[in-house]
C-alpha positions in Angstrom: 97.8 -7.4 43.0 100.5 -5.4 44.8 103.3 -7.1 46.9 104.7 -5.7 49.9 107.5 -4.3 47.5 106.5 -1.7 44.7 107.8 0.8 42.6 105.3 3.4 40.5 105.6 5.9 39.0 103.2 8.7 38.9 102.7 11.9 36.4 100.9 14.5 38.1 100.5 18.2 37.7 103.5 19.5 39.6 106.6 21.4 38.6 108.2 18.0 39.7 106.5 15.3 37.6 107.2 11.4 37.8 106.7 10.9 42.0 109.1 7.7 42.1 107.9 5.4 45.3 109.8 3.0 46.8 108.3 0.9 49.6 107.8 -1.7 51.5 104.5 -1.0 53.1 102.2 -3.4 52.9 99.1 -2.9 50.0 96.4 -1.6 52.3 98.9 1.4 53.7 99.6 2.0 50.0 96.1 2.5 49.4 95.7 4.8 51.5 97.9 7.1 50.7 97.0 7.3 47.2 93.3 7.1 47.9 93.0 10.7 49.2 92.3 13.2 46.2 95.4 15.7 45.8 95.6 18.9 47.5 92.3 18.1 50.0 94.8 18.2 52.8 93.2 15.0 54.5 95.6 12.8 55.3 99.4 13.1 55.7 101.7 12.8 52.6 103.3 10.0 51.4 107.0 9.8 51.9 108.5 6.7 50.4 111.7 5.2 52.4 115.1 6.3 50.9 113.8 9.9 50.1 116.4 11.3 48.3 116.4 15.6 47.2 117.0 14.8 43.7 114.1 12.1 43.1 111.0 12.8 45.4 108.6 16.3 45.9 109.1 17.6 49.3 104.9 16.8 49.7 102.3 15.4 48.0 101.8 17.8 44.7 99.2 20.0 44.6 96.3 18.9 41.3 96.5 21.3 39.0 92.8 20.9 37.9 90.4 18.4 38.1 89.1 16.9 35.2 85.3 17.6 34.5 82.7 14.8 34.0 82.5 14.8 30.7 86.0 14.0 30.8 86.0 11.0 32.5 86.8 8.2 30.6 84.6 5.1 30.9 85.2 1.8 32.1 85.1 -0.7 29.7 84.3 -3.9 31.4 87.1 -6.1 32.3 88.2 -9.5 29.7 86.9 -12.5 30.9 90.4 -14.7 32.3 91.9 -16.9 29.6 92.2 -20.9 31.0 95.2 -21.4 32.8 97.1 -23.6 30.7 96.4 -21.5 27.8 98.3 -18.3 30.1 100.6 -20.5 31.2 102.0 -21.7 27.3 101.6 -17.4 26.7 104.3 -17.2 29.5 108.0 -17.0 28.4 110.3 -19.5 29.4 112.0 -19.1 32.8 116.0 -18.9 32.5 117.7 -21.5 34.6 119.2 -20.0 38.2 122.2 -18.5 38.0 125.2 -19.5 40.5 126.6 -17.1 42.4 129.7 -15.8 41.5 132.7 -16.8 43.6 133.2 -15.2 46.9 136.7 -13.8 46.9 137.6 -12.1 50.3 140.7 -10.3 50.7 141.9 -9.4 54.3 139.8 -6.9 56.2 141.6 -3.2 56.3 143.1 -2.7 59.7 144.0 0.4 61.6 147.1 0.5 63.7 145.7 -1.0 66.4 145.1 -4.2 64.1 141.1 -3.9 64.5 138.9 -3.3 61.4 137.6 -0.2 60.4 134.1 -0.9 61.9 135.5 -1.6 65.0 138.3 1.0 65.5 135.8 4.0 64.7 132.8 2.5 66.1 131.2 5.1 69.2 132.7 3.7 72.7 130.3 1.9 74.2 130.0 0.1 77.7 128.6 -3.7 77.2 125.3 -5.3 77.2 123.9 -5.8 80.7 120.9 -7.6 79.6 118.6 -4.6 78.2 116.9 -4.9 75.0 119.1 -2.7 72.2 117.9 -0.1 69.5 120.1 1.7 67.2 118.5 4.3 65.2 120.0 5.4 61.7 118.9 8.6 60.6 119.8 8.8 56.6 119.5 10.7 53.9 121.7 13.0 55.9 123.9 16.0 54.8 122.2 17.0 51.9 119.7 19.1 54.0 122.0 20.8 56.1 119.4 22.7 58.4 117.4 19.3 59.2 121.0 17.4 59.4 121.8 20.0 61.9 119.0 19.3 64.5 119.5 15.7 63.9 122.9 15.2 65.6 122.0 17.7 68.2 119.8 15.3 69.6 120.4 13.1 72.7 122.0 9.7 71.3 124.2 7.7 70.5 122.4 7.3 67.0 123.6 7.1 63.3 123.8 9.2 61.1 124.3 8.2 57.5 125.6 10.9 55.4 125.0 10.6 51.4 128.1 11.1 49.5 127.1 14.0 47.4 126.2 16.0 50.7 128.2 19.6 51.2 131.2 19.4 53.3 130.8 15.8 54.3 134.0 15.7 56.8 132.6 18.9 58.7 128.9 17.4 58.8 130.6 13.6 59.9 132.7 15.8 62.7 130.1 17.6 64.3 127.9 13.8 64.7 130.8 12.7 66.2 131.3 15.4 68.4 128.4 14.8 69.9 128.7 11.1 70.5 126.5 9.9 67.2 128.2 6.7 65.0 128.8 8.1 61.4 128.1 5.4 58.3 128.1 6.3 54.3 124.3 6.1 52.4 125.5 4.8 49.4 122.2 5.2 46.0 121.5 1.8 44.3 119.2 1.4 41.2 115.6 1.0 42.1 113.0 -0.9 40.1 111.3 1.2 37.5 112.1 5.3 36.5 112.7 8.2 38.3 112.6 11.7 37.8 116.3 12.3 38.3 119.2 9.8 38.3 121.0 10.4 41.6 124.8 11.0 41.2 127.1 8.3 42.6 123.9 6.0 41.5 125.2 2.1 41.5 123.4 0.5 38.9 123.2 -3.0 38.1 124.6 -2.5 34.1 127.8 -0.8 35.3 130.2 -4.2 36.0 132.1 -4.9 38.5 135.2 -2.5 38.0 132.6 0.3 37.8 130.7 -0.3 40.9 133.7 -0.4 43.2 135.1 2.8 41.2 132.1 4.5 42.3 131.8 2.9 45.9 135.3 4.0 46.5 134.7 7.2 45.4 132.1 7.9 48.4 134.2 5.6 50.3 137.1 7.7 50.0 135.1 11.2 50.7 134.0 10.3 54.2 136.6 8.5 56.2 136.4 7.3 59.9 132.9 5.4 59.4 131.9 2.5 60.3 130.3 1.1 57.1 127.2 1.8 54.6 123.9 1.3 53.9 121.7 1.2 50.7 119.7 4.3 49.7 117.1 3.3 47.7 118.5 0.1 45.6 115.4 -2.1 45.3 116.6 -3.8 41.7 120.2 -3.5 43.1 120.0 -5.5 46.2 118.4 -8.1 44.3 120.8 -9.0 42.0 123.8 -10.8 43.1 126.1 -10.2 40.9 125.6 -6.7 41.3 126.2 -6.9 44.7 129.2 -9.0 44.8 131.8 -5.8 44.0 130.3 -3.7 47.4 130.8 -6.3 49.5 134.2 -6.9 48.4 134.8 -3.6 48.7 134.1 -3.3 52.0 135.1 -6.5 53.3 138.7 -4.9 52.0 138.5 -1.9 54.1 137.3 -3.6 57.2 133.4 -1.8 57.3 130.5 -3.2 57.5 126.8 -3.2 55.8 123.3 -2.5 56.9 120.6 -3.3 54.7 118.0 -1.1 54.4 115.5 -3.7 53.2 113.8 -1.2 50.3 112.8 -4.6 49.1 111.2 -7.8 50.4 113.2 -9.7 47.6 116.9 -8.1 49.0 119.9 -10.5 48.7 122.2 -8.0 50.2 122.4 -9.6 53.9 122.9 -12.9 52.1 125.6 -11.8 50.0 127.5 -10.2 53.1 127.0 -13.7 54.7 128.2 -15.0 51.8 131.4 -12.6 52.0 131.6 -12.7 55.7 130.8 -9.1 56.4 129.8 -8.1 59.2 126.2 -6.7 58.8 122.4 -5.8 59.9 119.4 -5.2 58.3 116.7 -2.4 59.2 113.3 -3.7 61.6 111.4 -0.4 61.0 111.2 2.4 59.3 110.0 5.9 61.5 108.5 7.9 58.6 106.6 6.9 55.4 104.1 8.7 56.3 104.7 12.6 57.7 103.3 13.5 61.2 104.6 13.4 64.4 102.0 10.6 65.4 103.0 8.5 62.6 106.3 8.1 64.0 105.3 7.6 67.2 103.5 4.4 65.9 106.7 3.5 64.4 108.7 3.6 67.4 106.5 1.6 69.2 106.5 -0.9 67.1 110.7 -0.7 67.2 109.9 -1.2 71.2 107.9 -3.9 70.5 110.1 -5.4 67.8 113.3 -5.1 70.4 111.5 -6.6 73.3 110.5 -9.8 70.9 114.5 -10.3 69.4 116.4 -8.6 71.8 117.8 -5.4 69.8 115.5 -3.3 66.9 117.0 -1.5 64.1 115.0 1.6 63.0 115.6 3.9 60.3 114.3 7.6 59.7 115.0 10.8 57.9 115.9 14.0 59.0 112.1 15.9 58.8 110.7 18.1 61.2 108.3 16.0 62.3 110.6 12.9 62.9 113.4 14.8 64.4 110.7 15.9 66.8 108.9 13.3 67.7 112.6 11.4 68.3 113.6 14.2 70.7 110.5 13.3 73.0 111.6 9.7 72.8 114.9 10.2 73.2 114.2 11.1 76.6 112.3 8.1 77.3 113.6 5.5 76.0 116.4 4.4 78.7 113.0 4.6 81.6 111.5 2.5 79.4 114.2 -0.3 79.9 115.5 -0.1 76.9 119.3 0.4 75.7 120.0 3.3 73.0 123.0 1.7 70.7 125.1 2.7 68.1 124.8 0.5 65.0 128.0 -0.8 65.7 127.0 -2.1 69.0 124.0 -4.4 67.4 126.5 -5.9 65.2 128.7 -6.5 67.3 126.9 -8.8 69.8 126.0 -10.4 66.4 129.9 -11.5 65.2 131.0 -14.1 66.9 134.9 -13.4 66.9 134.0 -9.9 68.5 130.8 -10.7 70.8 132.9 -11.8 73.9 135.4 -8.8 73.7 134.8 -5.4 75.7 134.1 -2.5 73.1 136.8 0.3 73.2 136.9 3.2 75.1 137.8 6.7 74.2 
């Protein structure tokens, strides 16, 4: 049985073996995207949320061959279920629960003007009059310059989320700004399972406190003038408490705060930055698992639906041909529609209590 959350890992006959996946599509969807035979063309390829370049094939692999009949293996019929209590004493012991460790919370980092960080370089923006909100993140960004490009030359405000190992981050984060886009960090946590390439700046569960904010400040320190992070990746990572503990720390020190990408249904990430009081969000939907232009329209309808229902969506998607074109057709819509098109910044905001009554800035 499959949950909603899953991690395989698949050898295939590619230049690029050991396709990691990371999703939180439901089993059926899963199912189909596996079910098509390689290299028929029939249905769109799978692409998992938090593609990365270093870990994922830019489409489904082509199948080298195809394996003859007489070199099928058979199918052995499967063991009839041991009794339950007899599984159940086969089971190892379950460890008592953890406590979480101690929240220590050091003063938010301030600009000048004595606001946090999330708040002095949030994009200006006018205040609610009644509308539902979406804010769309666009990460993976920076890496693919080209793709990156196109992205903040659409009609906004969105988000872009650069990843820390991107080429000339501070010229990428300057041109969003320019034209009116929110900048954030996409910080890589650990996933379940292998992958084909360890991502650099990976957080990983094993590495201790001190190491985890050595390496968040790192990325932290290459891309100043953002309003906060989310996770790329980080299924195992955002489950574990203790790992999280140092990142939001971390950023409740400089005054950011954290959107949760939701890579897993088991995430304690938006519970730890409760737990921290950090300001934060997680993601409603993501635009493209699945590549075609139809595929994120689906998506965004459902981020319609979804801000109708709660009042404000949060969407995330990738900068791909197909979703940086179907956005720029919605782009265009969206405000007729009687919706409001928000930075990130602007959701949280109206979420905080200390800063939901006070007019944003203006610049």
């Amino acid at each position: 049985m499959i949950g909603a959350s899953v991690a395989i890992t698949v050898s295939v006959g590619a230049p690029q073996p050991g396709l990691y996946v990371e999703t939180t599509e439901e089993p059926a969807a899963i199912a189909r995207a596996f079910a098509v035979p390689l290299g028929t063309g029939e249905a769109p390829g799978y692409r998992p949320s938090g593609q990365g370049p270093y870990n994922w094939p830019s489409v489904v692999p082509q199948a080298a061959s195809r394996p003859s009949a007489s070199a099928t293996a058979s199918v052995e019929p499967l063991p009839r279920p041991a009794p339950l209590a007899a599984a159940r004493a086969a089971l190892p012991p379950i460890p008592a629960p953890r406590s979480l460790p101690p929240v220590r919370i050091s003063p938010p980092a301030a600009d000048t003007s004595g606001e946090p960080a999330w708040i002095a370089n949030a994009l200006p923006t006018a205040p609610p009059d009644g509308r539902p909100e979406i804010a769309v993140i666009i990460d993976d960004a920076g890496v693919d310059r080209a793709h990156t490009g196109v992205a903040i030359r659409l009609k906004g405000p969105l988000t872009i989320s650069f990843l820390p190992y991107a080429s000339d981050l501070a010229g990428q984060a300057r041109a969003a700004r320019a034209n009116r886009h929110e900048v954030m960090l996409h910080i890589p946590m650990e996933p379940h399972g292998a992958f084909a390439e360890p991502e650099p700046h990976l957080l990983r569960i094993r590495q201790g406190p001190a190491e985890i904010q050595a390496r968040l400040s790192r990325g932290l320190d290459a891309l100043p003038g953002i309003v906060g992070i989310n996770n790329h990746m980080g299924s195992l990572f955002t489950s574990d408490p203790y790992a999280l503990a140092p990142v939001m720390e971390e950023l409740v020190r400089r005054g950011l705060l954290f959107v949760d990408s939701r890579t897993t249904a088991r995430s304690l990430a938006q519970d730890s930055a409760q737990a921290h009081g950090l300001p934060n969000a997680g993601r409603d939907v993501f635009l493209d698992h699945y590549e075609g232009q139809a595929e994120v329209r689906k998506r965004l309808i459902e981020t319609e639906r979804v801000a109708r229902k709660q009042g404000y969506a949060i969407a995330i998607g990738h900068p791909r041909a197909a979703t940086l074109a179907e956005l720029a057709i919605w782009l265009d819509e969206v405000e007729s529609k009687g919706f409001r098109l928000v930075p990130i910044s602007a959701v949280v905001r109206g979420r905080v209590p200390q800063f939901a009554g006070r007019p944003p800035q203006r610049g």
